[in-house]
ZADO-1210 file (C-alpha; in nm, 4 decimals, padded with zeros to 6 digits):
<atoms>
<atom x="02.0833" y="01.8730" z="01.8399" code="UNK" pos="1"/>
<atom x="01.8511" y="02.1072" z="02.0640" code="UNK" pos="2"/>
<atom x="01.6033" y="02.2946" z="01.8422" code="UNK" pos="3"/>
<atom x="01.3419" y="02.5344" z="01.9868" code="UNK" pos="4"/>
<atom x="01.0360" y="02.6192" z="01.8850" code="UNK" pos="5"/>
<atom x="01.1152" y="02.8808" z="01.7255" code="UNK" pos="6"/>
<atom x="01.3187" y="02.7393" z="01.4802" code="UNK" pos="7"/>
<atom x="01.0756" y="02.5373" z="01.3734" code="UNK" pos="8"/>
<atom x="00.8594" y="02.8447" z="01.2811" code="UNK" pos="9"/>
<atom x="01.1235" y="02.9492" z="01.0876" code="UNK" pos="10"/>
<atom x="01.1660" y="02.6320" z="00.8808" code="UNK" pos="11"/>
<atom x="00.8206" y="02.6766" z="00.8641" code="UNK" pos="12"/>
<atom x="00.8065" y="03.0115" z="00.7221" code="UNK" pos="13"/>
<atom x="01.0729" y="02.9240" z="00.4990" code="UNK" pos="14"/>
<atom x="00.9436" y="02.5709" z="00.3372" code="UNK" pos="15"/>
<atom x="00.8862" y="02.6112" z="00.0043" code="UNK" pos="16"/>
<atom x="01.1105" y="02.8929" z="-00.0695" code="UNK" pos="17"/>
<atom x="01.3927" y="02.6982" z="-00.1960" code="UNK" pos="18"/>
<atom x="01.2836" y="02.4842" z="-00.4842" code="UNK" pos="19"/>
<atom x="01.4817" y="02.1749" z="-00.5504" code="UNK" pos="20"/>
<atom x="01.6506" y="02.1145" z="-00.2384" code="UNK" pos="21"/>
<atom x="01.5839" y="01.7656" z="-00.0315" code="UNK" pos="22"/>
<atom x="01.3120" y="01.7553" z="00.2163" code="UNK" pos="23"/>
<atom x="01.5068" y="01.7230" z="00.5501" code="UNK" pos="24"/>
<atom x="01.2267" y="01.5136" z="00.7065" code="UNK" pos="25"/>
<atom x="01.3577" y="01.2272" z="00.4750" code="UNK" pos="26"/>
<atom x="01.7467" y="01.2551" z="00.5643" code="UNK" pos="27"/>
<atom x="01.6532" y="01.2652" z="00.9487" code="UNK" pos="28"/>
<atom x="01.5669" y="00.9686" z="01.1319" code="UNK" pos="29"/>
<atom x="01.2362" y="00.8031" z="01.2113" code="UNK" pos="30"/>
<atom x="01.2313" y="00.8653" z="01.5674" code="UNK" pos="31"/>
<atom x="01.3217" y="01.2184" z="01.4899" code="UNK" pos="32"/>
<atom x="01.0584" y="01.2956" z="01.2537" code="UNK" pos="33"/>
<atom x="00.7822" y="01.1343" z="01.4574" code="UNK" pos="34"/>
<atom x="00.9042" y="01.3648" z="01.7556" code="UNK" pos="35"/>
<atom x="00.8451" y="01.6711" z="01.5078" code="UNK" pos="36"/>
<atom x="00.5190" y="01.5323" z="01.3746" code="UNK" pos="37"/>
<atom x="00.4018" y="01.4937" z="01.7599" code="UNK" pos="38"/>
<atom x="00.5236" y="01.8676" z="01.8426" code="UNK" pos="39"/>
<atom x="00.3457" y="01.9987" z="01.5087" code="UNK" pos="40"/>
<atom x="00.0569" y="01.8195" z="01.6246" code="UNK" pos="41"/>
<atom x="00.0404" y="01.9612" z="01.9364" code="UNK" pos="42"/>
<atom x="00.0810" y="02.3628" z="01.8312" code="UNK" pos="43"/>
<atom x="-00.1976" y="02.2664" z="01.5651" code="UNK" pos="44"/>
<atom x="-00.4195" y="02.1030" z="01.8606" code="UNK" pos="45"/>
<atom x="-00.3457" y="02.4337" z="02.0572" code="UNK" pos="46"/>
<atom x="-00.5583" y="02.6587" z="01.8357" code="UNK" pos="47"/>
<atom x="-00.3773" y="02.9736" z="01.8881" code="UNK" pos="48"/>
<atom x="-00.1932" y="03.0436" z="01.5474" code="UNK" pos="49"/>
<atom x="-00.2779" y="03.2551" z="01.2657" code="UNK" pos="50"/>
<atom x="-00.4516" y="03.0648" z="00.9578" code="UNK" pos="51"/>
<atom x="-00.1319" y="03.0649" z="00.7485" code="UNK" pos="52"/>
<atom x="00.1314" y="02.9571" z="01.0007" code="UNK" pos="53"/>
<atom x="-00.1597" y="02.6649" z="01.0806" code="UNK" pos="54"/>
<atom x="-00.1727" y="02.5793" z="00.7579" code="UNK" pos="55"/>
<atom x="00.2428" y="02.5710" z="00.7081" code="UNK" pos="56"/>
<atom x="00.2775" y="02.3704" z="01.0338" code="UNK" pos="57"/>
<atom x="-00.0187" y="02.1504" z="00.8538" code="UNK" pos="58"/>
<atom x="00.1438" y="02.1219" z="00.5343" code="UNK" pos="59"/>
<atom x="00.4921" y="02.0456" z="00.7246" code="UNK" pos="60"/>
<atom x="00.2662" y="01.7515" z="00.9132" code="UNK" pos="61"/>
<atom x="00.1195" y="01.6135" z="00.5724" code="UNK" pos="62"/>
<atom x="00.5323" y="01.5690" z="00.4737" code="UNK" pos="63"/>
<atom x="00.6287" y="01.4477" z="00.7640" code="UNK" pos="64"/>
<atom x="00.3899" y="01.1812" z="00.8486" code="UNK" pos="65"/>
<atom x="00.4388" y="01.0436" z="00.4790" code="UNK" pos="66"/>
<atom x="00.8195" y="00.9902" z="00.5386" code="UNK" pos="67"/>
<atom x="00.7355" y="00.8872" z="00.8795" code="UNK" pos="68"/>
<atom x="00.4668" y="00.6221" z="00.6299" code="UNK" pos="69"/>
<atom x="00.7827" y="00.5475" z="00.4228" code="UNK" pos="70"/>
<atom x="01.0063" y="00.4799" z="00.6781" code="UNK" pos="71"/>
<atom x="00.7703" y="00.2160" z="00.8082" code="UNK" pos="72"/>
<atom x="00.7411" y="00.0620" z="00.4630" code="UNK" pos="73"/>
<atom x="01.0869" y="00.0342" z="00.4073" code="UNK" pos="74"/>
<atom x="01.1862" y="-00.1319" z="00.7508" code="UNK" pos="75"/>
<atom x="00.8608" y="-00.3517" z="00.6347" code="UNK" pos="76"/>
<atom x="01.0089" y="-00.4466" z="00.3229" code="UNK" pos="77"/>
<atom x="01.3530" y="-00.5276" z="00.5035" code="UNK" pos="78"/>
<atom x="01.2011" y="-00.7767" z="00.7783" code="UNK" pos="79"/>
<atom x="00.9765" y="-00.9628" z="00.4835" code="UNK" pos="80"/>
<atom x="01.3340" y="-00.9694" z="00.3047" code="UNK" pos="81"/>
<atom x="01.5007" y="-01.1041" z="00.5656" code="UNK" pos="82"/>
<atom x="01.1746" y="-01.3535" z="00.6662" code="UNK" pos="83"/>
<atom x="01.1630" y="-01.4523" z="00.3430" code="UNK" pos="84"/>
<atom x="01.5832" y="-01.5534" z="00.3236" code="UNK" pos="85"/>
<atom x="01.4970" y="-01.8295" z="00.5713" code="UNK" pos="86"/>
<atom x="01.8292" y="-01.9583" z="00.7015" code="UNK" pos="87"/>
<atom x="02.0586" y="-01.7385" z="00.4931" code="UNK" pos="88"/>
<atom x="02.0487" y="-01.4070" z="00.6660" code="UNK" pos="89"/>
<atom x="02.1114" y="-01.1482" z="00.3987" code="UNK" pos="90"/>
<atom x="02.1680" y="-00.8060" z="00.4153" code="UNK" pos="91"/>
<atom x="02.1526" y="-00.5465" z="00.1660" code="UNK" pos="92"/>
<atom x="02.1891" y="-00.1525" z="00.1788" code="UNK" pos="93"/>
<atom x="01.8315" y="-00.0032" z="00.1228" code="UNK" pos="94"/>
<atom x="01.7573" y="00.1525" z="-00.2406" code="UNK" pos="95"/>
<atom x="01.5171" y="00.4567" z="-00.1813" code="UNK" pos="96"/>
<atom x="01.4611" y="00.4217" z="-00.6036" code="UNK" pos="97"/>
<atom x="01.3236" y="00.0233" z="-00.5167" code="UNK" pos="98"/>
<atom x="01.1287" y="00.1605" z="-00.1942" code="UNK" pos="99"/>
<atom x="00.9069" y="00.3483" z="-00.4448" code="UNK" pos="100"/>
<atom x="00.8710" y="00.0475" z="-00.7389" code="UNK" pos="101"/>
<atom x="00.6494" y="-00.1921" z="-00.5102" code="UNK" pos="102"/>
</atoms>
């Protein structure tokens, strides 16, 4: 998928506006949002945006690096699972409702 900058501004501008709908950052994968997280990042780093597009590009930052955080955890949890299995390798889909009940 090729996304611009431009369309993240808009995603920006629009976060919040739809209550109850999924946070895309934690359908997308990790690589992906850690590619976002480095662009928003870098535009913050820049200096050159108005206060309340730096502070939606901040806010989108703060949700990305925690599933970014999450991701991490749960790939954690799935090597110390599999570590722990010793000689029987087991494999199980991943639960997002057990990632949160550690």
């Amino acid at each position: 998928m090729l996304v611009t900058p431009g369309f993240w501004c808009c995603m920006v501008e629009n976060m919040g506006k739809s209550k109850g709908r999924a946070n895309p950052s934690e359908d997308a994968p990790f690589e992906q949002v850690m590619e976002r997280l480095q662009t928003v990042v870098e535009h913050l780093e820049e200096g050159d945006l108005p206060l309340e597009q730096s502070l939606a590009m901040f806010e989108e930052g703060v949700r990305l690096s925690r599933a970014g955080a999450k991701r991490l955890d749960e790939a954690e949890r799935r090597v110390e699972e599999l570590l722990a299995a010793g000689d029987e390798l087991q494999t199980s889909p991943l639960d997002e409702s057990e990632a949160g009940e550690q």
